[in-house]
C-alpha positions as CSV (number, residue, x, y, z in Angstrom):
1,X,-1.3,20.3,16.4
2,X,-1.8,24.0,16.1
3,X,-2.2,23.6,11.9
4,X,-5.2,21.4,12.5
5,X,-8.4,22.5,12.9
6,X,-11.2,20.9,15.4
7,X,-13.5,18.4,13.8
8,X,-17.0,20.0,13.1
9,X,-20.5,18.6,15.1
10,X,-21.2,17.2,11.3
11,X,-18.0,15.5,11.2
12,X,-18.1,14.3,14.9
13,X,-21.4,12.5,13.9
14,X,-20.5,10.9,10.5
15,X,-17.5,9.2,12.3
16,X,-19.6,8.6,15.6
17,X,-22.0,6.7,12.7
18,X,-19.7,4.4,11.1
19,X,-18.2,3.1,14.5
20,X,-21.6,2.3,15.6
21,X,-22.2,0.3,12.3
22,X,-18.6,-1.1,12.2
23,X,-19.9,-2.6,15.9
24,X,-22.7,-3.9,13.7
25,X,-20.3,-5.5,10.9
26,X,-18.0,-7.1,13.5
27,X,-20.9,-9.4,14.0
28,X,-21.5,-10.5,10.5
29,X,-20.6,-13.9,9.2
30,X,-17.9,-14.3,6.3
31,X,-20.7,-15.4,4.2
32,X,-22.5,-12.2,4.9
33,X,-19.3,-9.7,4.3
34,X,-18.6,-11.9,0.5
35,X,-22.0,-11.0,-0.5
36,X,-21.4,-7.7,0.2
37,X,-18.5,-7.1,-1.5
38,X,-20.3,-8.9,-4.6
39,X,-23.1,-6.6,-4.8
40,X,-20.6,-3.7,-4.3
41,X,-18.9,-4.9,-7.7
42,X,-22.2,-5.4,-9.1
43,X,-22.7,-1.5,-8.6
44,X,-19.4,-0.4,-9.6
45,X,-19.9,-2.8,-13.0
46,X,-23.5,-1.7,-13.6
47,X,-22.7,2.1,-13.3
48,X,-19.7,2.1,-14.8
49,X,-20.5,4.6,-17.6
50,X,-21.0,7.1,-15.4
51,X,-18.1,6.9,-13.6
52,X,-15.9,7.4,-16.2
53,X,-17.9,10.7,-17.5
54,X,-17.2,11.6,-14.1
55,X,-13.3,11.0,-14.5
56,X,-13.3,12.5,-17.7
57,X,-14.8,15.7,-16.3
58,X,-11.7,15.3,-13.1
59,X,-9.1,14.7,-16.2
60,X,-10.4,18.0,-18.0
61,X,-10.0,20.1,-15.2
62,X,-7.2,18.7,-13.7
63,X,-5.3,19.7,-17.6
64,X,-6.5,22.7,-17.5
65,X,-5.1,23.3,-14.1
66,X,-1.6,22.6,-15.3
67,X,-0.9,19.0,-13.4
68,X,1.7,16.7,-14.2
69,X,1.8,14.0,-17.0
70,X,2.3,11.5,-13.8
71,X,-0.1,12.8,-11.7
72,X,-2.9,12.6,-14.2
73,X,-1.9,8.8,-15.0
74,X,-2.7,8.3,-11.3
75,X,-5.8,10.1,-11.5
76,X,-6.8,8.6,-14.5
77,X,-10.2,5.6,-14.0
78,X,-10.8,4.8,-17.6
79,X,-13.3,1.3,-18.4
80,X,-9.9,-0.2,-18.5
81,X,-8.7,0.7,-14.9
82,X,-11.9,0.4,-13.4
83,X,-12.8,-3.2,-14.9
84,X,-9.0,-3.4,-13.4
85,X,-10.3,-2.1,-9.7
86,X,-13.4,-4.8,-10.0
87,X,-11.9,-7.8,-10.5
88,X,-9.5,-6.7,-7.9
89,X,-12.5,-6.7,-5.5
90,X,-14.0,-10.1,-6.7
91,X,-10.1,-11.6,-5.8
92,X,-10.5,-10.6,-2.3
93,X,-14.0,-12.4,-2.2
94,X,-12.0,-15.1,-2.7
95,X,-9.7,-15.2,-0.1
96,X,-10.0,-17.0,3.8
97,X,-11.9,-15.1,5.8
98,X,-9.6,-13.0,8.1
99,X,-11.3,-12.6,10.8
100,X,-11.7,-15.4,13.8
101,X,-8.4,-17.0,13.0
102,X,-7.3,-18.8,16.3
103,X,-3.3,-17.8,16.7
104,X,-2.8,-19.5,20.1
105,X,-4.3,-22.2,21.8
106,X,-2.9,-23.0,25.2
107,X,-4.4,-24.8,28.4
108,X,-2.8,-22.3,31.3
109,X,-4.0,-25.5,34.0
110,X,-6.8,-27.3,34.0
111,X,-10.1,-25.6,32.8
112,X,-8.0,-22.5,32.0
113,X,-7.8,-22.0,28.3
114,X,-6.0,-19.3,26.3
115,X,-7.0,-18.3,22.9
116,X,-5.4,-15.5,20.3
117,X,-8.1,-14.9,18.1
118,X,-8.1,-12.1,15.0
119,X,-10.1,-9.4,15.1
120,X,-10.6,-6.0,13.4
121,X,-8.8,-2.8,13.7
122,X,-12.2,-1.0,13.8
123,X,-12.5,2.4,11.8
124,X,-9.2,3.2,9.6
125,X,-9.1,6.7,8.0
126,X,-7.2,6.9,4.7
127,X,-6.0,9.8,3.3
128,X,-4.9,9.8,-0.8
129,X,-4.3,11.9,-3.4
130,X,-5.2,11.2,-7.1
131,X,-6.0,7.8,-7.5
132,X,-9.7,6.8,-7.3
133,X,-9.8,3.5,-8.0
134,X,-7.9,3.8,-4.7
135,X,-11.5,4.1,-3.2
136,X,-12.8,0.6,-4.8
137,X,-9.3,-1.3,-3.4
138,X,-9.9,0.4,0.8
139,X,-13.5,-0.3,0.6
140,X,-13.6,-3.6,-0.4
141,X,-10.8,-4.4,2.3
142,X,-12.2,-2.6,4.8
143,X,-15.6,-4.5,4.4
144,X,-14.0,-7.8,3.9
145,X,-11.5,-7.8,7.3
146,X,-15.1,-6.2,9.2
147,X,-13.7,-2.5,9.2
148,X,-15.1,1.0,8.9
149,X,-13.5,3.2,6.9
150,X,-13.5,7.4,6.6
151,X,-11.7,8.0,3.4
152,X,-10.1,11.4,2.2
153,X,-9.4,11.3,-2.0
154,X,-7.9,14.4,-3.4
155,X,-9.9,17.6,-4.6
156,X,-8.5,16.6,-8.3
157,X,-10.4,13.3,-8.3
158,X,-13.8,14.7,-6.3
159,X,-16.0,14.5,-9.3
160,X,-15.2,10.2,-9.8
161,X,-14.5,9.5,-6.1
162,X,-17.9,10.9,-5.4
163,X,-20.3,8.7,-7.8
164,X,-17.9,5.3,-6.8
165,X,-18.8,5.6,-3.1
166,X,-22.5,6.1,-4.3
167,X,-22.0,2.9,-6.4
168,X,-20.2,1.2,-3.3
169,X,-23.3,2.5,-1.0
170,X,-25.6,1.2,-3.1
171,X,-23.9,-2.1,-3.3
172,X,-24.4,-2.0,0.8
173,X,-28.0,-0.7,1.1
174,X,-28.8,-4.3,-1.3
175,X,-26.9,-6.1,1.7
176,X,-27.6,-6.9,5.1
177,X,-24.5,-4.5,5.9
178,X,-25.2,-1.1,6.4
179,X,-23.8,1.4,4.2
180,X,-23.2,3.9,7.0
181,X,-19.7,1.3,7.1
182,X,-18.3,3.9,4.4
183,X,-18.1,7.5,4.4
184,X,-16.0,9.9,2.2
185,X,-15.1,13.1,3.2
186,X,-14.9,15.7,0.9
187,X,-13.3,19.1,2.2
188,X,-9.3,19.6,3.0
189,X,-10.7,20.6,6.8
190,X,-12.5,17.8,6.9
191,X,-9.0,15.6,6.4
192,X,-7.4,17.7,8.5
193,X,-9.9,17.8,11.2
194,X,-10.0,13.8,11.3
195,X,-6.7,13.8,12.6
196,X,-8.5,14.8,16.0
197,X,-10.7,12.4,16.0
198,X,-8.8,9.9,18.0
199,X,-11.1,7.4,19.9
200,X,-13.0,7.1,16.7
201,X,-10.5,6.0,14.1
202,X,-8.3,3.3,15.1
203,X,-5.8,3.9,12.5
204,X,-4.6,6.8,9.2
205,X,-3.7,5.7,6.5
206,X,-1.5,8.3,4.4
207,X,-1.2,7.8,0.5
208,X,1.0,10.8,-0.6
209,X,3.9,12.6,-0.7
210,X,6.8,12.6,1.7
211,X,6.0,16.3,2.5
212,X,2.1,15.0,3.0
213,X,2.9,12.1,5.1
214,X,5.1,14.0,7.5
215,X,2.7,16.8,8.1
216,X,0.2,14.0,9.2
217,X,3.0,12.1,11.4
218,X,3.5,15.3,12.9
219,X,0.1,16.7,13.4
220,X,-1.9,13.3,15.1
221,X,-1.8,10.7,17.8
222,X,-3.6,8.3,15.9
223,X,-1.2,5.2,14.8
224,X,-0.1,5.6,11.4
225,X,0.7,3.1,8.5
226,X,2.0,4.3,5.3
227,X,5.1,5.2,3.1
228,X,6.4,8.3,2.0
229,X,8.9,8.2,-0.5
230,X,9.2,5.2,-3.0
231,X,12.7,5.6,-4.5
232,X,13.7,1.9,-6.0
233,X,16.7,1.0,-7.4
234,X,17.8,-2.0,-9.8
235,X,21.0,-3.0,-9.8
236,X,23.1,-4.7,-13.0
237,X,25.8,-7.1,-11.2
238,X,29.0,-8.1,-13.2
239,X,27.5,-11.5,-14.0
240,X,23.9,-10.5,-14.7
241,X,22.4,-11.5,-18.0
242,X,22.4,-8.5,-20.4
243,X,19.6,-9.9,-22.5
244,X,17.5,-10.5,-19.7
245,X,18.6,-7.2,-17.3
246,X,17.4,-5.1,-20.1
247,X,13.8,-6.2,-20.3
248,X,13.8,-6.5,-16.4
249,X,15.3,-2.6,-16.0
250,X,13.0,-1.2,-18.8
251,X,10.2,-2.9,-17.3
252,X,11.0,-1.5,-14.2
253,X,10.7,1.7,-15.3
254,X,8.5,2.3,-18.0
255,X,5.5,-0.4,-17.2
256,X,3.7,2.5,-15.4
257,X,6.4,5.2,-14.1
258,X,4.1,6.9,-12.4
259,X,3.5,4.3,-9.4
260,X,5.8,3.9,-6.7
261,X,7.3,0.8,-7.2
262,X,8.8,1.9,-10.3
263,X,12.5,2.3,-10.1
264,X,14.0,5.6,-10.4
265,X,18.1,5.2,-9.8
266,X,19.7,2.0,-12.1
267,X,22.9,0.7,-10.7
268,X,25.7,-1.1,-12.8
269,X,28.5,-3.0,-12.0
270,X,32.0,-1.5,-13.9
271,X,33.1,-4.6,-14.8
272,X,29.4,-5.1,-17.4
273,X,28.5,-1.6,-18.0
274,X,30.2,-1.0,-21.5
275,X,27.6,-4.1,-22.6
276,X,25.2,-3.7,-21.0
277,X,24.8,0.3,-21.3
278,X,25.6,0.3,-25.5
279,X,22.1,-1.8,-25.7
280,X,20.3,-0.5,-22.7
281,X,20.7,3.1,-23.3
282,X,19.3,3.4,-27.0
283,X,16.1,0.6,-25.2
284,X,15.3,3.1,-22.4
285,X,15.5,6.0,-24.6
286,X,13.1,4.0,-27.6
287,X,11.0,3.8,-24.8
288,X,11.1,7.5,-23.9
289,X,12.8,8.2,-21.0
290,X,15.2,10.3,-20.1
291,X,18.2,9.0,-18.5
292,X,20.7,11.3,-16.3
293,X,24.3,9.5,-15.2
294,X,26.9,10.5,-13.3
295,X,30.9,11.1,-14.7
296,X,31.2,7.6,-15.8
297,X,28.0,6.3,-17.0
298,X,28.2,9.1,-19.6
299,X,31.2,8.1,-21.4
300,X,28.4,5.4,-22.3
301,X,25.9,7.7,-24.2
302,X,24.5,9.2,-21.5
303,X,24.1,12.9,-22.2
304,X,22.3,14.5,-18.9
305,X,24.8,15.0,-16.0
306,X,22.8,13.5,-12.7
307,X,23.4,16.0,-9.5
308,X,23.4,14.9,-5.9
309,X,19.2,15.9,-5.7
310,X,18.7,13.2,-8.5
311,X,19.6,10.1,-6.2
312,X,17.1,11.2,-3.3
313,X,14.5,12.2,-5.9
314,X,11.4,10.0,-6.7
315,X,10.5,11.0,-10.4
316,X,7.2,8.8,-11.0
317,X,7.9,9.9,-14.4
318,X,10.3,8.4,-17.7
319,X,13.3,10.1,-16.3
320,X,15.9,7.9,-14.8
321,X,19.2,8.1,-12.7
322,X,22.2,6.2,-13.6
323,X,25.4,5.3,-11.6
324,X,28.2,2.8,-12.2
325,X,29.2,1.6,-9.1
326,X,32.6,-0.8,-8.8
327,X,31.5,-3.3,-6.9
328,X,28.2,-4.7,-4.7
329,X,29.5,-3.2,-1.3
330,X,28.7,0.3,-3.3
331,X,25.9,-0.6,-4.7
332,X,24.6,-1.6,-1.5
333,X,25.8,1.3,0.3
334,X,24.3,3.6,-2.8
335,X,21.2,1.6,-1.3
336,X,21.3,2.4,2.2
337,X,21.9,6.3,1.8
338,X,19.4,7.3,-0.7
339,X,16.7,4.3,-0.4
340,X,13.0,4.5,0.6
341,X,13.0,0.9,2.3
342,X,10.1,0.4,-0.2
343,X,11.6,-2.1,-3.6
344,X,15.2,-3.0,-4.5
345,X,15.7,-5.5,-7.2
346,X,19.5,-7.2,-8.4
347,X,20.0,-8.8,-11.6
348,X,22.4,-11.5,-11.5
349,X,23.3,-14.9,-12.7
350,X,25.7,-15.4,-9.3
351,X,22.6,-17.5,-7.0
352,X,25.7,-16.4,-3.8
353,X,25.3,-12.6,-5.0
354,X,21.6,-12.8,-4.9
355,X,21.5,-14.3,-1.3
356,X,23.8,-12.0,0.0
357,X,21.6,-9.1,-1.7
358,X,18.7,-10.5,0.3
359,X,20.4,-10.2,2.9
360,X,22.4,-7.1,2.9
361,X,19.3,-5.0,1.7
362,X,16.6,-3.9,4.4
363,X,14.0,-3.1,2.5
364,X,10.0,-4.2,2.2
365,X,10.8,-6.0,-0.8
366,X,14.2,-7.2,-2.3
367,X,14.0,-8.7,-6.0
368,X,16.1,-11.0,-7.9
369,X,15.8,-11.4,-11.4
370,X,12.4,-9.4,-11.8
371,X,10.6,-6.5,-12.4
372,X,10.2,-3.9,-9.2
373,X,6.7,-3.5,-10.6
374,X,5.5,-6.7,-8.7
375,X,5.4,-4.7,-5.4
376,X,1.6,-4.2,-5.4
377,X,-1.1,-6.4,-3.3
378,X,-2.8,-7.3,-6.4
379,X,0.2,-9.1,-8.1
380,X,1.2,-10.7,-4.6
381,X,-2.4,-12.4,-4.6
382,X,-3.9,-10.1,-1.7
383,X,-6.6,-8.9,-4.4
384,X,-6.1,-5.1,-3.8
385,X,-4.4,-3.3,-1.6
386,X,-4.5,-0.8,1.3
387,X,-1.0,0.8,0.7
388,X,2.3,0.3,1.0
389,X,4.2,0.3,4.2
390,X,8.0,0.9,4.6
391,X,8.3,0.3,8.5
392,X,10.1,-2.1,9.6
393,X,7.4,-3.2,11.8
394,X,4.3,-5.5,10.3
395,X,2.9,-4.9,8.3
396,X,5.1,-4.2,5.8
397,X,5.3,-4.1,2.3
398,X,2.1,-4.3,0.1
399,X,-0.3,-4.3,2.5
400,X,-4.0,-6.2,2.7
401,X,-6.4,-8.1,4.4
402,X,-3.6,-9.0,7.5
403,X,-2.7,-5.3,7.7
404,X,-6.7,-4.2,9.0
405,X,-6.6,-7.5,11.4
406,X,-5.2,-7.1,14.9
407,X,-5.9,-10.0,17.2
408,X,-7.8,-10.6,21.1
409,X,-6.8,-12.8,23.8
410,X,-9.2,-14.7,25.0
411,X,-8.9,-16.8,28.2
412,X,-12.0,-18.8,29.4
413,X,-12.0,-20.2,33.3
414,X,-13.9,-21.8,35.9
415,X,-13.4,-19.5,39.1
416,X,-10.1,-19.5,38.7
417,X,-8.4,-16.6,40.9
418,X,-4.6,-15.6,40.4
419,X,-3.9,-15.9,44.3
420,X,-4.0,-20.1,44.3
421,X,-1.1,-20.0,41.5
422,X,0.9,-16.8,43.8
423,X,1.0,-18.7,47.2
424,X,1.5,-22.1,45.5
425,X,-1.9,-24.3,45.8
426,X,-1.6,-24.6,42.0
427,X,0.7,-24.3,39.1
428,X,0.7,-23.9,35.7
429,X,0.4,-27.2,32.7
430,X,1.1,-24.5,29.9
431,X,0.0,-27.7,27.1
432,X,-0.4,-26.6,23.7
433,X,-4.0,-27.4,22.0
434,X,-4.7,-28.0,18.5
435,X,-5.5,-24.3,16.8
């Protein structure tokens, strides 16, 4: 970890201050941490005016700086967006309390009893670029599942992601939480320096790009949850529903091409890509985008030749790969070299060609019939979420609440010594109790 610099005295005590206040919000009732979050969208609601000045003023000189159409979408927090970012937080009022969830109940022998009970992580730092609303969604989790949090927004976005924490602060200081829970970091040496502070931060979370993520996988002993690239396909099976695959695919693309979960390679089965390509191709490009095919896809109207870099590249823009593929063992295989684990979708009419697409593909999420742009925590009914995780191992996928819990065993006894069950004087009952 030679890149990365040793965290300051300043930084040392702003992340020694939020553990010792997470030890304070580990003790907090549910009802306590819902009112919370409701003041915390009263702030956000009540200073919202200011908060998009303060994105405008990001927006300006992130243009004048030269930055992409895509990377401006994400930076973008408009009333729109941020009413958006709100409502996400009053959904994950709603939701079961996390926290205290017994997993296990289970009488070892008599007056021996086992519990698995969920508890927070304890202080996640998360690392993002663009994106400020980003901010509201890892707050309000955070506060809600009884964690700290140090986040890390982008330089682009300092201007927005610096008045929503005040408004998230202030939403705090009106609770009986304290609002030293939250702290945002605001240099690059600062976010690299936090990679050190293992012992303080339980777990990074890295929102970025591939390049981004690795550096941090490679530069910190701190567990790490997080995705690097997202590059989805769709697939158009011989019996899928032209009609139908058209609005799914252009969906899938256009919605909001600059997220993650928007597809970025189509896949079409020989046998239906004459009729399906003569009415897709003139909807994708009414739509704007620009669509690249290999050899055979472009005796269909496609005019852009697609190179090997084009299958392994993640546009989040209105540019799209296309390949026809002969049959579903290629389009799987397509799948498995170039994919990011993150969303694949197949659109069929064949229920047995679905199933074994569920199957076959190993990704966090696998689609039939429906846009990739469901991936998200919102749409999955988690109210926001913290990111996306491609590992195999939970979480995985869209992750919320359940992705900040880890859980405790608990085992209450009366005197009860290990050495009576070793030299046989008692034994074990191992009964099941009611959770």
């Amino acid at each position: 970890m030679t890149n990365v610099p040793e965290p300051s005295i300043e930084l040392f005590a702003r992340a020694r201050a939020v553990r010792l206040a997470t030890v304070d919000l580990v003790q907090t009732n549910n009802g306590q941490r819902v009112r919370a979050l409701q003041l915390m969208g009263n702030a956000l609601a009540e200073r919202s005016a200011s908060i998009v000045a303060a994105n405008q003023e990001d927006l300006d000189r992130s243009a004048a700086e030269g930055l992409s159409p895509a990377f401006m979408a994400r930076l973008k927090l408009d009333e729109k967006k941020l009413a958006s970012a709100i409502d996400g937080i009053q959904k994950v009022v709603t939701l079961p309390d996390p926290l205290g969830r017994r997993q296990l109940h289970r009488e070892l022998d008599d007056g021996l009893v086992l519990e698995r009970v969920t508890v927070p992580l304890g202080v996640v730092g998360v690392i993002f670029e663009a994106r400020p609303d980003a901010v509201v969604q890892i707050a309000s989790l955070a506060i809600r599942s009884g964690n700290g949090a140090l986040l890390k927004g982008g330089n682009e976005a300092r201007c927005t992601n610096k008045v929503v924490m005040n408004a998230l602060k202030a939403g705090l200081d009106a609770s009986e939480i304290s609002s030293d829970t939250l702290t945002l970091l605001t240099t690059r040496r600062e976010s690299l320096a936090l990679l050190r502070l293992n012992g303080l931060v339980d777990l990074i979370i890295p929102r970025g790009s591939n390049k981004f993520i690795r550096f941090i996988q490679d530069n910190t002993r701190i567990p790490i949850l997080g995705h690097a690239d997202g590059i989805c396909h769709l697939y158009v099976d011989a019996a899928a529903n032209i009609e139908k695959a058209i609005r799914v695919a252009v969906d899938s693309k256009t919605q909001y091409p600059a997220a993650c979960n928007a597809i970025e390679t189509l896949l079409v089965h020989h046998d239906i890509a004459s009729a399906f390509l003569s009415d897709a191709v003139p909807a994708f490009q009414a739509a704007g985008v620009t669509l690249r095919g290999d050899a055979a896809s472009q005796a269909f109207g496609i005019s852009e030749s697609a190179s090997e870099e084009d299958w392994d590249t993640e546009y989040l823009d209105l540019t799209l790969a296309v390949r026809i593929v002969g049959d579903f063992a290629e389009a799987t295989e397509h799948i498995r070299r170039y994919g990011s684990r993150h969303t694949e979708v197949i659109l069929t009419e064949d229920l047995i060609v679905a199933e074994r697409f569920f199957a076959t593909v190993d990704s966090a999420g696998v689609y039939h019939n429906c846009s990739s742009r469901f991936a998200d925590g919102f749409r999955y009914g988690f109210g926001a979420e913290i990111g996306i995780s491609t590992q195999t191992l939970p979480p995985r996928g869209p992750v919320g609440l359940e992705g900040l819990v880890t859980y405790r065993y608990q085992l209450r006894g009366d005197g009860h010594v290990a050495a009576d069950y070793a030299n046989g004087d008692r034994s074990f009952t191992h009964n099941d109790l009611p959770l």
